[in-house]
py3Dmol code that shows the C-alpha trace and the ligand (Angstrom):
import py3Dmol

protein = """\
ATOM      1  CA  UNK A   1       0.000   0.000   0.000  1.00  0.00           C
ATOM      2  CA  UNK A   2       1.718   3.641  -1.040  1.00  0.00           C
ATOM      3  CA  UNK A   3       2.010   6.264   1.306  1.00  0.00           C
ATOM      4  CA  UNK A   4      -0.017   9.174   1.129  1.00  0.00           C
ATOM      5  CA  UNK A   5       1.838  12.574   0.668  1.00  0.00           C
ATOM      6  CA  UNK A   6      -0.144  14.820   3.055  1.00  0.00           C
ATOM      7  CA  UNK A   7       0.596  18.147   1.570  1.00  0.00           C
ATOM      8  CA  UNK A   8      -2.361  19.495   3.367  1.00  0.00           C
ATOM      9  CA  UNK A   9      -0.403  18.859   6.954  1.00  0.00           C
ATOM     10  CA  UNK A  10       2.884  20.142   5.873  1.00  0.00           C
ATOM     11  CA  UNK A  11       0.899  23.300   4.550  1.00  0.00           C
ATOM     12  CA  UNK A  12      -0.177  23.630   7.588  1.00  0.00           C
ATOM     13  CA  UNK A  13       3.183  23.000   9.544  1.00  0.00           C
ATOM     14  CA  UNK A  14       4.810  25.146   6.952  1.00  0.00           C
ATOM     15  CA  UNK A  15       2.096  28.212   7.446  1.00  0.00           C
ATOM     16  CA  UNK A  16       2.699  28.208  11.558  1.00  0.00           C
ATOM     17  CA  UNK A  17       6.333  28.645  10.980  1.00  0.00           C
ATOM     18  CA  UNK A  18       5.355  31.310   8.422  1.00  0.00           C
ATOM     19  CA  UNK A  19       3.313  33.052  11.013  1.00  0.00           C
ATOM     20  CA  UNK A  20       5.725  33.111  13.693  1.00  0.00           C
ATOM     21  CA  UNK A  21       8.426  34.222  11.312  1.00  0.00           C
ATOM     22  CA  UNK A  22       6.247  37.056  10.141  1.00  0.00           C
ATOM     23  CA  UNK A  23       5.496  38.422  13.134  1.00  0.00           C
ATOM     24  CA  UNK A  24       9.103  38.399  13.688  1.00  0.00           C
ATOM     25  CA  UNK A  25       9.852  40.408  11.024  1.00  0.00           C
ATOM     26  CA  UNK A  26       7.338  43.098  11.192  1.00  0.00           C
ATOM     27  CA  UNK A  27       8.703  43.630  15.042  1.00  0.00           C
ATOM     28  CA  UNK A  28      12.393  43.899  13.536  1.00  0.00           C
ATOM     29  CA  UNK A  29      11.393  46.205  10.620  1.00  0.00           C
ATOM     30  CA  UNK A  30       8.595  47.886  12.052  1.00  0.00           C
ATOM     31  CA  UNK A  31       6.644  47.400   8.528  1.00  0.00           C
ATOM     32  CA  UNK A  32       4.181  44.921   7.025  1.00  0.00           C
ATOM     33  CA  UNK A  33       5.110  42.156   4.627  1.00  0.00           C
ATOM     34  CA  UNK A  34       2.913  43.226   1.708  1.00  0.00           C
ATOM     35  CA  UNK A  35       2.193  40.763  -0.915  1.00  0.00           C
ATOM     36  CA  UNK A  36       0.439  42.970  -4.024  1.00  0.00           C
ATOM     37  CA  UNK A  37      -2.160  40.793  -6.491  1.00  0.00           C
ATOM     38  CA  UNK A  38      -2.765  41.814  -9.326  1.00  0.00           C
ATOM     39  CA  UNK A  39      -5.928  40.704 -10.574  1.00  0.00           C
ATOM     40  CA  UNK A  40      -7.435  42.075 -14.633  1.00  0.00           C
ATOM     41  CA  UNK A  41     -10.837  41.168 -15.525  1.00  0.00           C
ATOM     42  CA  UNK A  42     -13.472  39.394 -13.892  1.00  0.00           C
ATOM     43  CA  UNK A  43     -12.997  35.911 -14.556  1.00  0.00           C
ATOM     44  CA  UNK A  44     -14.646  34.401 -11.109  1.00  0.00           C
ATOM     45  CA  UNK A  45     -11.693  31.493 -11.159  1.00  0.00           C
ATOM     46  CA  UNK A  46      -9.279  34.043 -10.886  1.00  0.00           C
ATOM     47  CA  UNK A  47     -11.514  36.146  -8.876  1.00  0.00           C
ATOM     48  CA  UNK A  48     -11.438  33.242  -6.740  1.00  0.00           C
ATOM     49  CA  UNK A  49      -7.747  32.320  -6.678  1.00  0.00           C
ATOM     50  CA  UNK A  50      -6.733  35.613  -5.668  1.00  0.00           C
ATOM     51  CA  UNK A  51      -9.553  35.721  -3.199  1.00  0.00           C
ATOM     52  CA  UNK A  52      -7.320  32.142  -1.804  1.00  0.00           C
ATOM     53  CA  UNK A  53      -4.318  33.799  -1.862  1.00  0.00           C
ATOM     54  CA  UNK A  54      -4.964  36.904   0.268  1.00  0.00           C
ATOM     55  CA  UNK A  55      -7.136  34.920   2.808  1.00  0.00           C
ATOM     56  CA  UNK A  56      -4.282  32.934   2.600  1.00  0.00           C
ATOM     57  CA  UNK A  57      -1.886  35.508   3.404  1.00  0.00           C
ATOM     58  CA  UNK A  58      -3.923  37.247   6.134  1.00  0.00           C
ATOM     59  CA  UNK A  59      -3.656  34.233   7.699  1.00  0.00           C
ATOM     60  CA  UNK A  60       0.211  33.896   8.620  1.00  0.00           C
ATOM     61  CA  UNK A  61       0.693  38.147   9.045  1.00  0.00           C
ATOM     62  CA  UNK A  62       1.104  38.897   5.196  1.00  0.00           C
ATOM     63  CA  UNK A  63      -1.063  42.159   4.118  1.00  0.00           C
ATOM     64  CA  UNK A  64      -2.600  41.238   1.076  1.00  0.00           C
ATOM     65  CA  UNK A  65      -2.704  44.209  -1.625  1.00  0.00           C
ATOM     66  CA  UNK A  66      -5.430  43.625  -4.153  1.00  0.00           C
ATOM     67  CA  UNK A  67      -5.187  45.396  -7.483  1.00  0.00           C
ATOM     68  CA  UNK A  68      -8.124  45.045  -9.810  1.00  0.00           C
ATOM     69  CA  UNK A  69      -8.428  46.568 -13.179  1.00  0.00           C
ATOM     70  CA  UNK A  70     -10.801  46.030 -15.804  1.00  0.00           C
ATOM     71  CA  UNK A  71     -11.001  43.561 -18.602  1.00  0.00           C
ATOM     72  CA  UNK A  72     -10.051  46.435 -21.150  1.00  0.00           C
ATOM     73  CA  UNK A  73      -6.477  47.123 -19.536  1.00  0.00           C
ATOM     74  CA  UNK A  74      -4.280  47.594 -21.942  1.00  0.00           C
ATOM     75  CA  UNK A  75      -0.689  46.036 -21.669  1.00  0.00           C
ATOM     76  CA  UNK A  76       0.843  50.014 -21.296  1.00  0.00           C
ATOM     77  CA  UNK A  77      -1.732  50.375 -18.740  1.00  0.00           C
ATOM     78  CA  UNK A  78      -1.137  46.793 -16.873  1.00  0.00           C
ATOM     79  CA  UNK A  79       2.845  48.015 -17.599  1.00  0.00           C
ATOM     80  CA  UNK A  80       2.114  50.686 -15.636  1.00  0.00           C
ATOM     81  CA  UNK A  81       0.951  49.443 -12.635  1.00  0.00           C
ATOM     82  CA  UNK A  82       3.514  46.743 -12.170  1.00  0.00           C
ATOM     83  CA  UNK A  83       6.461  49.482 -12.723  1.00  0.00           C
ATOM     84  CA  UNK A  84       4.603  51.468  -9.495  1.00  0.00           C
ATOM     85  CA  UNK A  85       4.798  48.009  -7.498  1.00  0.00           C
ATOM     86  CA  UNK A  86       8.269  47.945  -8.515  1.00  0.00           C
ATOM     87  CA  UNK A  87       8.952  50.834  -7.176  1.00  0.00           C
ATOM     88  CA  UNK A  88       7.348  50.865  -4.011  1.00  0.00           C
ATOM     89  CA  UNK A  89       9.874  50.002  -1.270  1.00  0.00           C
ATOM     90  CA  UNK A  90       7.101  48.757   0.826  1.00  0.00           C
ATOM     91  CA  UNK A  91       5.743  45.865  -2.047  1.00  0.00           C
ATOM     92  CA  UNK A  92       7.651  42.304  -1.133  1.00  0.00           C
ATOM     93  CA  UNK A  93       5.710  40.094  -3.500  1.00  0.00           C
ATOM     94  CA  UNK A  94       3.546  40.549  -6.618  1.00  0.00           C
ATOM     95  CA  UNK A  95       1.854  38.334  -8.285  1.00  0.00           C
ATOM     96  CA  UNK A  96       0.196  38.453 -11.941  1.00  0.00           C
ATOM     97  CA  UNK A  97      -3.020  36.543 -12.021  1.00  0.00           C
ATOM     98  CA  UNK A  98      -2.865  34.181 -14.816  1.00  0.00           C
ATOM     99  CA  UNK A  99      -4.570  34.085 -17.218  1.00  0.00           C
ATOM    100  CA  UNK A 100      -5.149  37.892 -18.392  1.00  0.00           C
ATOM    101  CA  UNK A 101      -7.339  38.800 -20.868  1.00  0.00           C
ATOM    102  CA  UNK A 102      -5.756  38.581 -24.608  1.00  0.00           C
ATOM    103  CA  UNK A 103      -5.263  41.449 -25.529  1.00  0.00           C
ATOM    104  CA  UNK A 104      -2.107  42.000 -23.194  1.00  0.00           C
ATOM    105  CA  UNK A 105       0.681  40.688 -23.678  1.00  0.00           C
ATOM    106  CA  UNK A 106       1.085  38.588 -20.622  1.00  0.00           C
ATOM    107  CA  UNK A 107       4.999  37.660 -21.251  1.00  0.00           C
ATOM    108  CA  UNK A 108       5.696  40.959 -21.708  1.00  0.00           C
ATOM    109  CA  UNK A 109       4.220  41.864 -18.216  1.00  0.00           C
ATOM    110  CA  UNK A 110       5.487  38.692 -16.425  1.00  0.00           C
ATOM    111  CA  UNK A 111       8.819  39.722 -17.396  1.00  0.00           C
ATOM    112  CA  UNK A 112       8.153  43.172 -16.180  1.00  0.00           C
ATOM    113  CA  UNK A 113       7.867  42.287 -12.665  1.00  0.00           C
ATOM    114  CA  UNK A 114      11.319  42.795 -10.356  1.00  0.00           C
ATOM    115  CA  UNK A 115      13.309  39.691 -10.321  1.00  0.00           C
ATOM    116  CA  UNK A 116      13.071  40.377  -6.147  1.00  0.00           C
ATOM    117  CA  UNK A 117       9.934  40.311  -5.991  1.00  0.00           C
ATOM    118  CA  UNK A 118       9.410  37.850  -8.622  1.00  0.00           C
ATOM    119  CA  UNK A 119       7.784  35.092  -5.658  1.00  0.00           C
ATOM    120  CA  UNK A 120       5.685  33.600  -8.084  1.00  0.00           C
ATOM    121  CA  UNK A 121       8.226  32.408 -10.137  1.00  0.00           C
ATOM    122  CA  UNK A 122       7.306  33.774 -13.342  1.00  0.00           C
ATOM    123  CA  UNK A 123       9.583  35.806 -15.127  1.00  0.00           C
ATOM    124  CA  UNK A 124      12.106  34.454 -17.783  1.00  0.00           C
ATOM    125  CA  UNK A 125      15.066  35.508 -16.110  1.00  0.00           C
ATOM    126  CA  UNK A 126      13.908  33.949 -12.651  1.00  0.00           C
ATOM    127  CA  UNK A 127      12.779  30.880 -14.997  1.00  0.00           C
ATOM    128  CA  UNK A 128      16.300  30.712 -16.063  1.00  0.00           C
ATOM    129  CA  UNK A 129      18.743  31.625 -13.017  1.00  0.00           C
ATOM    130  CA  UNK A 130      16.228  28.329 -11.587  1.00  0.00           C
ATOM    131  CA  UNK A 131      17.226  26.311 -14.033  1.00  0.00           C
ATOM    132  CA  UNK A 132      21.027  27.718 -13.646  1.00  0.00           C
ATOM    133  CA  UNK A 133      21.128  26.797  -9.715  1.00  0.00           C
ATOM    134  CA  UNK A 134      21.483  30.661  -9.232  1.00  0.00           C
ATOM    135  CA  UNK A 135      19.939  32.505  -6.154  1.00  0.00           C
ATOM    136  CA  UNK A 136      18.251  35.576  -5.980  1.00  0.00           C
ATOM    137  CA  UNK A 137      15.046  33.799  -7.690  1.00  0.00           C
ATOM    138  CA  UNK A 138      12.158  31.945  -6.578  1.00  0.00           C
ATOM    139  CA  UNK A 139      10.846  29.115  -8.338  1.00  0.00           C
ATOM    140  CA  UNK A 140       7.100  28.912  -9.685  1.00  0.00           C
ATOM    141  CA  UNK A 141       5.152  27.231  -6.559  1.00  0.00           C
ATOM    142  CA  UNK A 142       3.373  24.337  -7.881  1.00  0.00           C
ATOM    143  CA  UNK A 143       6.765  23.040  -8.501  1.00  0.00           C
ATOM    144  CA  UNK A 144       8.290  24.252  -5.668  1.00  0.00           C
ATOM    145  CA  UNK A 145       5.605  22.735  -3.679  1.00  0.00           C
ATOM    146  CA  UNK A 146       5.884  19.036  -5.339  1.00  0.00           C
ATOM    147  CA  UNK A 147       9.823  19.086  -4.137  1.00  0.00           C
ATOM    148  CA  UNK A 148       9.118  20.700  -0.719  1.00  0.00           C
ATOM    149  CA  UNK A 149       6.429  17.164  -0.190  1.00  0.00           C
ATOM    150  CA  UNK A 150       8.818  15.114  -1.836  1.00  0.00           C
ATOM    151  CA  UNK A 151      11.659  16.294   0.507  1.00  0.00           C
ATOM    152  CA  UNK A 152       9.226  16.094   3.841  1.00  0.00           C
ATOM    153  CA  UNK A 153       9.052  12.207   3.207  1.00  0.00           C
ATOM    154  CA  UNK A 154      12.773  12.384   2.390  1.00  0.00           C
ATOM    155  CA  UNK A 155      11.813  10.843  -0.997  1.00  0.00           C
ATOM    156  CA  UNK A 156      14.916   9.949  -3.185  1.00  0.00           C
ATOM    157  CA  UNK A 157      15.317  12.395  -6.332  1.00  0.00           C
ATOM    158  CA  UNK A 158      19.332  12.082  -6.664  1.00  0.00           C
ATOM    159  CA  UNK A 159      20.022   9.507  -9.557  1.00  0.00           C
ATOM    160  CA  UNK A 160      15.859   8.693  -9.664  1.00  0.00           C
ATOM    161  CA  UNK A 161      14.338   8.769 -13.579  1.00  0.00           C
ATOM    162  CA  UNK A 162      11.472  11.655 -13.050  1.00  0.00           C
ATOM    163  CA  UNK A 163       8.961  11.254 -16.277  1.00  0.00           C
ATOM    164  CA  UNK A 164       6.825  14.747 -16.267  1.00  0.00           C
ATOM    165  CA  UNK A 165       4.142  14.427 -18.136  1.00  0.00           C
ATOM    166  CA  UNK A 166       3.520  18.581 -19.401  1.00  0.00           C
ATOM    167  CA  UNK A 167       5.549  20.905 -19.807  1.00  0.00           C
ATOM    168  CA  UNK A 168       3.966  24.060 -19.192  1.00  0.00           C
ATOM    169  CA  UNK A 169       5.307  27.785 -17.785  1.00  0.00           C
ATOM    170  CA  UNK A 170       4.168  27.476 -14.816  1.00  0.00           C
ATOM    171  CA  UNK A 171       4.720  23.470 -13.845  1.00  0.00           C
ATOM    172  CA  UNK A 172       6.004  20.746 -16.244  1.00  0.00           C
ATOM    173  CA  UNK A 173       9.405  22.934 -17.467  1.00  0.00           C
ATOM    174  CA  UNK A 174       9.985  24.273 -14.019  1.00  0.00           C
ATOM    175  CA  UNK A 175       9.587  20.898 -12.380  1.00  0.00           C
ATOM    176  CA  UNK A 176      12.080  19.288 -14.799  1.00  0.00           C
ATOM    177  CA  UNK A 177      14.367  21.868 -14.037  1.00  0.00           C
ATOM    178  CA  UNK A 178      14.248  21.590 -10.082  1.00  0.00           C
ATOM    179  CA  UNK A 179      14.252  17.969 -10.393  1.00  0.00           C
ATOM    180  CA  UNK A 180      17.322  18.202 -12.680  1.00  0.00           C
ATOM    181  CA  UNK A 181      18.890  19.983 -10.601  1.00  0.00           C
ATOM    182  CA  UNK A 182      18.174  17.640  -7.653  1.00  0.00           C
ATOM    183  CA  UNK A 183      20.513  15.365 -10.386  1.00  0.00           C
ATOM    184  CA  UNK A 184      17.138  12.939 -11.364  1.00  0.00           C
ATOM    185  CA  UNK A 185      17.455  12.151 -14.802  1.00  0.00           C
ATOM    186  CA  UNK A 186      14.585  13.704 -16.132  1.00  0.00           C
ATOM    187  CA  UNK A 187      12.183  12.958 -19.550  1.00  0.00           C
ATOM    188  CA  UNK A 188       9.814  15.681 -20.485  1.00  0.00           C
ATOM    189  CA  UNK A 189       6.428  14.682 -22.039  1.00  0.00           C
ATOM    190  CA  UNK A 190       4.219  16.263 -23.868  1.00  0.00           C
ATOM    191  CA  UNK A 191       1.004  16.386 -26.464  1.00  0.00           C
ATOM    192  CA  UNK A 192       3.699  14.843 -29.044  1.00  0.00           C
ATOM    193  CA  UNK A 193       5.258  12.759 -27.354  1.00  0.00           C
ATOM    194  CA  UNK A 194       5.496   8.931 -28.999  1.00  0.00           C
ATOM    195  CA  UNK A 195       4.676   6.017 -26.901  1.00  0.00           C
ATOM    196  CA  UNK A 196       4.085   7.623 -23.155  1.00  0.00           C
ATOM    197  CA  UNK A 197       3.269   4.882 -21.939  1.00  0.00           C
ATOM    198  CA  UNK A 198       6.985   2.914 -22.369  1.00  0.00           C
ATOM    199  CA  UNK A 199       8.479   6.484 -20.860  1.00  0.00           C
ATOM    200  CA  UNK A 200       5.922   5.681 -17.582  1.00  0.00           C
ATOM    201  CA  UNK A 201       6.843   2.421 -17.527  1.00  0.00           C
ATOM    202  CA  UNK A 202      10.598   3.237 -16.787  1.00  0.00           C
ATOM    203  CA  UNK A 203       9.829   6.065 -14.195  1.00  0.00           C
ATOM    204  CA  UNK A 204      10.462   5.890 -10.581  1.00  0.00           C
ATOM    205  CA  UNK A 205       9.036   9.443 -10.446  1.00  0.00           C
ATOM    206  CA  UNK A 206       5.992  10.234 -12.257  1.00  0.00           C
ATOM    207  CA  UNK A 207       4.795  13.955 -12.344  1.00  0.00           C
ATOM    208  CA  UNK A 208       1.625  14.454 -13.653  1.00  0.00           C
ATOM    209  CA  UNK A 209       0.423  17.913 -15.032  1.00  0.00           C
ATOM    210  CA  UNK A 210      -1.575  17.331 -18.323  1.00  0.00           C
ATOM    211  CA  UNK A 211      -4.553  18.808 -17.050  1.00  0.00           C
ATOM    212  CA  UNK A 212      -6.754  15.995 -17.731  1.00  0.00           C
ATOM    213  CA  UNK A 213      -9.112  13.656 -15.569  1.00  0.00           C
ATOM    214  CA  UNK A 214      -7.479  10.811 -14.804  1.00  0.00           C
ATOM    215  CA  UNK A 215      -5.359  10.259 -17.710  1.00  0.00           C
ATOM    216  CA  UNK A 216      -2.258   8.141 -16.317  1.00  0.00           C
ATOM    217  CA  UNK A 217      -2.766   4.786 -15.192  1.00  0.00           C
ATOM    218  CA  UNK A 218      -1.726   2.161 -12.666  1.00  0.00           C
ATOM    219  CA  UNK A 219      -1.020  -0.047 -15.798  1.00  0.00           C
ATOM    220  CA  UNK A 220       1.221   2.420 -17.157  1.00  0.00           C
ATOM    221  CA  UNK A 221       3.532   1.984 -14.306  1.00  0.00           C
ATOM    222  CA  UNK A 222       6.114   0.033 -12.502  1.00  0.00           C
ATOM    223  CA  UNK A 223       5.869  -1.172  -8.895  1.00  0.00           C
ATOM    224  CA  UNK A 224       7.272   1.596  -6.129  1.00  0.00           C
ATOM    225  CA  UNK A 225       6.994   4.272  -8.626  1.00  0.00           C
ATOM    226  CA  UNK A 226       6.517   7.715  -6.577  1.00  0.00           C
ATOM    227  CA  UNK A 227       3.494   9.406  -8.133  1.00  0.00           C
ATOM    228  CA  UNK A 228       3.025  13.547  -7.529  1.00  0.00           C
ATOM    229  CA  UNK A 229      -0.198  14.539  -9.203  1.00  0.00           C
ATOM    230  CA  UNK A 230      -0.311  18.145  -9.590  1.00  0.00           C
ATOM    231  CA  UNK A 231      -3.589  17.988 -11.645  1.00  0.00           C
ATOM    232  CA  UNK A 232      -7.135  19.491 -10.704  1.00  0.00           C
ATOM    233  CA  UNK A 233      -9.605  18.930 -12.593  1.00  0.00           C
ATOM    234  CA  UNK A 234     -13.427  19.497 -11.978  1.00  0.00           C
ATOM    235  CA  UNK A 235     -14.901  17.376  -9.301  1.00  0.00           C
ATOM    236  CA  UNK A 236     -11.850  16.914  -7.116  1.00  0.00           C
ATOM    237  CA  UNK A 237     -10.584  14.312  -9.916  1.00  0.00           C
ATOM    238  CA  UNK A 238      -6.147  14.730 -10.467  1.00  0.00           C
ATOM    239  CA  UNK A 239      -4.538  13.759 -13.707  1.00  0.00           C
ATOM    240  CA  UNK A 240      -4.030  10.058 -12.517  1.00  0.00           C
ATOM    241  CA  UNK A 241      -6.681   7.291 -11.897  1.00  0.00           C
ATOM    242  CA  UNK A 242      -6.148   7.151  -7.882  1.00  0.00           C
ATOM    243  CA  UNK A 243      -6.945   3.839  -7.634  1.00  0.00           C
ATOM    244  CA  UNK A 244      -4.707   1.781  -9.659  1.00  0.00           C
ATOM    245  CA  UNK A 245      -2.075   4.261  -9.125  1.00  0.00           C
ATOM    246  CA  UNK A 246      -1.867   3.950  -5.398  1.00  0.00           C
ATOM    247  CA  UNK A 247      -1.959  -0.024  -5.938  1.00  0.00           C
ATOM    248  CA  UNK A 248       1.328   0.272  -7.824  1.00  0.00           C
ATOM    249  CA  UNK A 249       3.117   3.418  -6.276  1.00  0.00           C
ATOM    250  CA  UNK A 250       5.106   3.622  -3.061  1.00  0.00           C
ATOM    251  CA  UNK A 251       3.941   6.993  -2.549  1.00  0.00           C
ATOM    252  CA  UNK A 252       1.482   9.041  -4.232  1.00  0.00           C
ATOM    253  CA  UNK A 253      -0.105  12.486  -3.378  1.00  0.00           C
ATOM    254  CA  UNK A 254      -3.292  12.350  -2.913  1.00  0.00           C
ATOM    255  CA  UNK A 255      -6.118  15.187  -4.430  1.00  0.00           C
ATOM    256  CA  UNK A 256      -6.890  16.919  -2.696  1.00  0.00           C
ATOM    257  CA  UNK A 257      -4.809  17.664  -0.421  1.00  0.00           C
ATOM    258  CA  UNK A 258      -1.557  16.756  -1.488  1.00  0.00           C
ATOM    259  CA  UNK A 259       0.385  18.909  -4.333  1.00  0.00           C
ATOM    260  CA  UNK A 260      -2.583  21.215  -4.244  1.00  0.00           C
ATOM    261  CA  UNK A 261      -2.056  23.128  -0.732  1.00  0.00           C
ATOM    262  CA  UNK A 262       1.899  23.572  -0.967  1.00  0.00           C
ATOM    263  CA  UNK A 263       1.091  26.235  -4.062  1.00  0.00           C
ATOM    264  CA  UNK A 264      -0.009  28.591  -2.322  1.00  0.00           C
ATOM    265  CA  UNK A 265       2.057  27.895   1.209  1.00  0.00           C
ATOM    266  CA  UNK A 266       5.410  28.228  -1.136  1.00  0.00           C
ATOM    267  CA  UNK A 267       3.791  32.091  -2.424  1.00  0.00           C
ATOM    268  CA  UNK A 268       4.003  32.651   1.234  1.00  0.00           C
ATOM    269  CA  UNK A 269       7.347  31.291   1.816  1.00  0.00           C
ATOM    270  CA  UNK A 270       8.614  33.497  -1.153  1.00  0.00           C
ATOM    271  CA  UNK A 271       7.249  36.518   0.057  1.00  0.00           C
ATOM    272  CA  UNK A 272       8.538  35.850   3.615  1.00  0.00           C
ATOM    273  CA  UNK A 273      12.006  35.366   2.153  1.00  0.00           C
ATOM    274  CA  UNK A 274      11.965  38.359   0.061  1.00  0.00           C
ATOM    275  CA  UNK A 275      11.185  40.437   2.880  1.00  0.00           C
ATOM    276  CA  UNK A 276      13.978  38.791   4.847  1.00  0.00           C
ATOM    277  CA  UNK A 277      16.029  39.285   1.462  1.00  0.00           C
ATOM    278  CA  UNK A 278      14.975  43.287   1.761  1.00  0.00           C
ATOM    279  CA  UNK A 279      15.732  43.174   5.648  1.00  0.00           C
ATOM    280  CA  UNK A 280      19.852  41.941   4.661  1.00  0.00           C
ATOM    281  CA  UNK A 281      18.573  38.345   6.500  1.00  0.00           C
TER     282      UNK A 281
END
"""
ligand_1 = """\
48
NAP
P -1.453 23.213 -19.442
O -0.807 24.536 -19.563
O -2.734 22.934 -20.152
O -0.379 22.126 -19.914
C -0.724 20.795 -20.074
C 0.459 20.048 -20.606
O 0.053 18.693 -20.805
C 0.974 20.578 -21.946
O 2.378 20.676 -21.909
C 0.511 19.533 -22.939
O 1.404 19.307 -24.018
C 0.491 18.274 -22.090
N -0.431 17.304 -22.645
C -1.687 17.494 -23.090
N -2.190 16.352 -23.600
C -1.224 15.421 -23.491
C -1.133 14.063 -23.839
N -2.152 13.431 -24.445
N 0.004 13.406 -23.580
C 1.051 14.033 -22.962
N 1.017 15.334 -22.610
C -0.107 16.017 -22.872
O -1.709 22.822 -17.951
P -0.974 23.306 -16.580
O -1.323 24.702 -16.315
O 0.447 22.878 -16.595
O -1.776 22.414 -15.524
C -1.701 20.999 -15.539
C -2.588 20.455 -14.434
O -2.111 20.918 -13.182
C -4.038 20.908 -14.491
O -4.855 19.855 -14.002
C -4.112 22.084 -13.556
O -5.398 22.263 -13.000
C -3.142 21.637 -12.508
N -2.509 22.744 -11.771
C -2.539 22.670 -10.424
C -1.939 23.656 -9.683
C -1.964 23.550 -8.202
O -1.869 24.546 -7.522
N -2.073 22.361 -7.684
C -1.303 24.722 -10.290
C -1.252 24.766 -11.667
C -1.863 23.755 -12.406
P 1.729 20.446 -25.150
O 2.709 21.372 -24.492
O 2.318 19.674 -26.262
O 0.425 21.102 -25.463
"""
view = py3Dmol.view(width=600, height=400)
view.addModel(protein, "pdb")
view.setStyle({"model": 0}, {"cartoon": {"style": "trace"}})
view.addModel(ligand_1, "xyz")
view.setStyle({"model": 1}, {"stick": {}})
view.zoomTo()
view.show()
């Protein structure tokens, strides 16, 4: 029987550390930890998301600074209001809802946002000092998340073959590239990909962010595989079929509550360590 990766307790673990750690800093400094959301449009997911995020933050000590602006912003306009949170000394973390409506250009803004206060891993040049082993970045959280639960049950990544199955911004490139540098050997799939099945067949790590119900299999894998399922799909329902997945794995994350909960605890941990970062700590 696999172990269940509770990501929900170590969110929870991680968060009380957070909050005493917060509360330290604000008595050092003598200033909030502000966390600034940027939110364009009123798509109710994102709506929703942010909403997460700043209960979230409110939660350990962060001030949560919601920006909304209508679903006619302009990319000079959305430009605009990321250079001001740039330059206000006071501003720790910001974070660009994705996704923003199309007329923007929503690399272009990413990218606009100060690699220090880049927490939610986003920008190309954070993408790439990540993938470089360089600090001064943070990595995008989903991914950071998956490592942090991997790590908490001391799970093996050195020498390991990690399969991840997507290979999106925000989660299947940056995963690679953490797990890479945790020295896995590591095999990107994708929409093209030939014969995924023989690639999840050979994996002792299996990531899984397609974004579809279900869609890996228990059959698809070898016994004592580790399986990390950062999908969420509607219903509750991740990107791998529980069952027969937990019957083969040694551990697998369960969802919800396993990948799920560390996103948003690692946007906290960034924005905690960029306002150590701005305090010299
Ligand atoms: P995405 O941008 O839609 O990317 C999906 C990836 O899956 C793409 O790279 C795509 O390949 C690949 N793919 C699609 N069909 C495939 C197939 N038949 N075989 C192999 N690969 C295939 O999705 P995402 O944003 O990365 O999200 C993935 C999942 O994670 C979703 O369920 C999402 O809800 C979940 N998620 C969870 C969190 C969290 O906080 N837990 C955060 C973000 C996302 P191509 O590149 O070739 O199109």
């Amino acid at each position: 029987m696999a172990t269940l990766l509770d990501g929900k307790k170590l969110s929870a673990e991680i968060r009380s550390e957070l909050k005493q750690k917060a509360a330290r800093i604000q008595n050092q400094s003598g200033r909030e930890i502000v966390l600034a959301t940027i939110l364009v449009g009123d798509d109710p997911a994102s709506a929703t998301y942010v909403k997460m995020k700043a209960r979230a933050c409110e939660s350990i000590g962060i001030t949560s600074r919601p920006v909304e602006l209508s679903a006619s912003t302009s990319t000079a306009e959305l430009l605009a209001v990321i250079d001001e949170l740039n330059a206000d000394a006071g501003v720790r973390g910001i974070l660009l809802q994705h996704p923003v409506p199309e007329q923007i250009d929503e690399r272009a803004c990413f990218d606009r946002i100060q690699a220090a206060k880049d927490v939610d891993g986003v920008t190309t040049l954070g993408f790439g000092q990540i993938s470089f082993g360089l600090p001064g970045a943070y990595p995008a959280c989903t991914p950071a998340g998956i490592i942090r639960l991997m790590d908490a049950y001391q799970i093996q990544i050195e020498g390991q073959h990690a399969v991840v199955v997507g290979r999106s911004a925000i989660l299947g490139r940056p995963v690679a590239e953490l797990l890479l540098n945790r020295n896995a050997t590591v095999t990107v799939c994708h929409s093209r990909t030939r014969d995924l099945e023989s690639h999840l067949s050979r994996a002792d790590i299996v990531i899984a962010a397609v974004g579809k119900p279900e869609f890996i299999h228990g059959r698809h894998l070898k016994p004592g595989v580790v399986v990390m399922d950062a999908g969420y799909n509607p219903g509750n329902v991740g990107d791998v079929e529980f069952a027969s997945c937990e019957a083969k794995a040694s551990y697998i994350t369960p969802v919800p509550g396993g990948v799920g909960p560390m996103t948003i605890t690692m946007l906290l941990e960034h924005t905690m360590q960029s306002a150590q970062a701005a305090l010299g700590q």
